[in-house]
C-alpha positions as CSV (number, residue, x, y, z in Angstrom):
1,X,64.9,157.4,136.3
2,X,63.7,159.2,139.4
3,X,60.8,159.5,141.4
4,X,59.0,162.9,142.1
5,X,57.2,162.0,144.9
6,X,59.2,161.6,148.3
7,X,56.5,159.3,150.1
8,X,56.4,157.0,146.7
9,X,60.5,157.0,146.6
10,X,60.5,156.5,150.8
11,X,57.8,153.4,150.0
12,X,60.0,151.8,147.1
13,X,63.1,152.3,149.2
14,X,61.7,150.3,151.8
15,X,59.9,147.8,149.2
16,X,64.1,146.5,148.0
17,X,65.0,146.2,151.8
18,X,61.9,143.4,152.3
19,X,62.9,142.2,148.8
20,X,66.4,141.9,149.9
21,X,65.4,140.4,153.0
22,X,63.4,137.7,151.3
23,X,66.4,137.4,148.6
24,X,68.7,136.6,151.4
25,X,66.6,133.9,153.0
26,X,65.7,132.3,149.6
27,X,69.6,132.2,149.0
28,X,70.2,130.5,152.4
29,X,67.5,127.9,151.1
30,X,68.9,127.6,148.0
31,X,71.7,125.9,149.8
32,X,70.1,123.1,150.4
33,X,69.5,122.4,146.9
34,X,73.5,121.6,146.1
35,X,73.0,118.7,148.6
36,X,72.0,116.1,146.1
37,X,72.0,112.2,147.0
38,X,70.1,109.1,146.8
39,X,69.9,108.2,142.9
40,X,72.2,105.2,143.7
41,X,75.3,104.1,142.6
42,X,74.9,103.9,139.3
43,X,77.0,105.7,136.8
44,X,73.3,107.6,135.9
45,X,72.6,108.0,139.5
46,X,76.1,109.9,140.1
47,X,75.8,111.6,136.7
48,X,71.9,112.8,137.4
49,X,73.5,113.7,140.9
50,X,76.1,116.3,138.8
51,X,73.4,117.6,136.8
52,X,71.4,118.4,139.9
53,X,74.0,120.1,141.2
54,X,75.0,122.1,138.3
55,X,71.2,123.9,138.2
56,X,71.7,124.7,142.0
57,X,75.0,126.2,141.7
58,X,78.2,126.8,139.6
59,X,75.9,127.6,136.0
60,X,75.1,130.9,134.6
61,X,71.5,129.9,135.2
62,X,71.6,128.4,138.6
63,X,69.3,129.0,141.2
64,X,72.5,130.5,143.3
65,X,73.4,132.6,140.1
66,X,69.9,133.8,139.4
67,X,69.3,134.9,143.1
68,X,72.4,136.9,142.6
69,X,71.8,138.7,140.1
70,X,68.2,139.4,141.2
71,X,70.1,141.1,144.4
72,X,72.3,143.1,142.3
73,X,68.8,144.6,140.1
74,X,67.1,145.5,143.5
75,X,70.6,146.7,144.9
76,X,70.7,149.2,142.2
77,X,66.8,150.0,142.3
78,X,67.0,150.7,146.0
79,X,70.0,153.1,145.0
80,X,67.6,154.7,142.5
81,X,64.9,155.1,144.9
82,X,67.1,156.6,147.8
83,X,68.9,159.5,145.2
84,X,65.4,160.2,144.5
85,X,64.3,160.5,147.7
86,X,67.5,162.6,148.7
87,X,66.8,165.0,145.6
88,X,63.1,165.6,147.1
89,X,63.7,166.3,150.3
90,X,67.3,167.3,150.9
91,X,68.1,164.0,153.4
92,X,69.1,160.5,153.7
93,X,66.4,158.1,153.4
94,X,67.9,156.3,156.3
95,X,67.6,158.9,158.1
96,X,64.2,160.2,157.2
97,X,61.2,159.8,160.3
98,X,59.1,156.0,159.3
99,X,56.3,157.7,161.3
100,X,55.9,160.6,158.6
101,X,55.3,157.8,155.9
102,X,53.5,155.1,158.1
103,X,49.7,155.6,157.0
104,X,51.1,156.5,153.8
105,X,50.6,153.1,151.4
């Protein structure tokens, strides 16, 4: 898939670095959710503890794990939008002038 418009491939470039961004901070957040206490010491307070844990980290559908891969889909879609962008106009989107695209939304 490619884009055929360089402002639209500059936009969605710049769309997966905020998404990143916000991916990055939910994943620091995330943290918090392995920190599980307070059900008591009951063998189903320790065991409800360990399931907690589990669905914030260490399971193929843990929070951790589904943050993860949603970094590595928008990793590969900023790639996507970048070669597209390249392939218009013959540059590096990093490289290319914000100011040209600014009033552009």
């Amino acid at each position: 898939m490619y884009l055929d418009d360089e402002a639209a491939a500059y936009h969605c470039f710049k769309a997966c670095d905020k998404r990143l961004a916000d991916l990055d901070s939910l994943m620091t957040a995330a943290k918090y959710t392995q920190r599980v206490s307070g059900f008591g010491d009951f063998v189903m307070g320790r065991e409800l503890e360990a399931k907690f844990r589990k669905q914030a980290s260490g399971e193929p559908n843990s929070i951790d794990a589904v943050i993860r891969a949603d970094i590595e889909v928008v990793k590969e879609l900023r790639e996507v939008f970048a070669l597209s962008f390249k392939r218009l106009t013959g540059q590096d989107v990093e490289s290319a002038s914000a100011i040209k695209y600014a009033g552009q939304a």
